[in-house]
N, C-alpha and C positions, 0 to 999 in steps of 0.2 A: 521462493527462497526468502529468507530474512537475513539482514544484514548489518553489519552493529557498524558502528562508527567508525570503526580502526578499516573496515572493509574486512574484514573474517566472519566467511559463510556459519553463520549459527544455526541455522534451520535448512533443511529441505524436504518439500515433502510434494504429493501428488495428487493431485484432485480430479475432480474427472471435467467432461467438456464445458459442464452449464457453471458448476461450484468448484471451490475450492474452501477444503476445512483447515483449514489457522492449526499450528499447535498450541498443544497447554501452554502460554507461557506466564506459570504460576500466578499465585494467588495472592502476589505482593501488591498491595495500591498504587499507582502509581499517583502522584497528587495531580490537582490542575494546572502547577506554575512549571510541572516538569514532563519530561518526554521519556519515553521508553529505552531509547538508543537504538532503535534497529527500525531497518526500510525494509519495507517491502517488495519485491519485487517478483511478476509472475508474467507469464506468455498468455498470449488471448488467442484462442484458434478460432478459425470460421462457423460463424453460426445463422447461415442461412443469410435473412435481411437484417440481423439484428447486429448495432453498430459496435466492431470491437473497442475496446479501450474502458477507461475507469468508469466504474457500474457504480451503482448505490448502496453495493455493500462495500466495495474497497473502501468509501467515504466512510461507510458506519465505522470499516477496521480502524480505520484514520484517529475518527475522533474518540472511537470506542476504549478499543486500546493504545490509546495517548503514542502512534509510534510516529517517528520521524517523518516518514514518507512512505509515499504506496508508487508503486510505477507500474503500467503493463507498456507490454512488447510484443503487438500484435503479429502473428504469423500465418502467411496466405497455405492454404491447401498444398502449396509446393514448398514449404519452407524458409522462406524469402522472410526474413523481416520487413515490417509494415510500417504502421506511426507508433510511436513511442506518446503514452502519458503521463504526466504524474502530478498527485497533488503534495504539495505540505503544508509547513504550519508558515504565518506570516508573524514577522516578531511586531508586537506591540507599540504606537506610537507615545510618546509622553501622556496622553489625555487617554488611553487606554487603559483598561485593566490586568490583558492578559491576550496569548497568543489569539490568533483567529485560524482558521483552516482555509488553505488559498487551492485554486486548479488552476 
């Protein structure tokens, strides 16, 4: 699901076990010095030995589409919530230019 700032569900949608497809969210630019407004946020189910939690594409979505945060919520074969992760953005110190992307 995506999530904007105020905390009102903007988005939900379904993906199957391995992927999860993002929706359109339009064709507006977002710039470099600004953020989306909306988290991300998705369950991670069991996939054999492969370790659940934030993959290589949640960071693409991150920094791809400039959104706040990405978070999984991983859940065991019985339902159980597991570990919780999330990346965002880290704000910038004086001698910097501009945000960085943190996990």
């Amino acid at each position: 699901m995506l999530i904007d700032r105020q905390g009102h569900v903007t988005h939900t949608f379904v993906g199957e076990p391995s992927r999860i497809y993002l929706p359109d969210l339009g064709r507006v630019r977002v710039s470099q010095s600004h953020l989306r407004g909306l988290r991300h946020i998705h369950t991670v189910l069991p996939r054999g030995a492969a370790a659940p939690g934030l993959q290589r594409e949640d960071l693409a979505d991150l920094t791809k589409l400039r959104l706040d945060c990405v978070a999984t919520l991983a859940v065991d074969a019985q339902g159980q919530l597991g570990a919780v992760e999330y990346a965002g953005w880290e704000a910038p110190s004086s001698r910097e230019a501009g945000a960085k992307a943190t996990v």
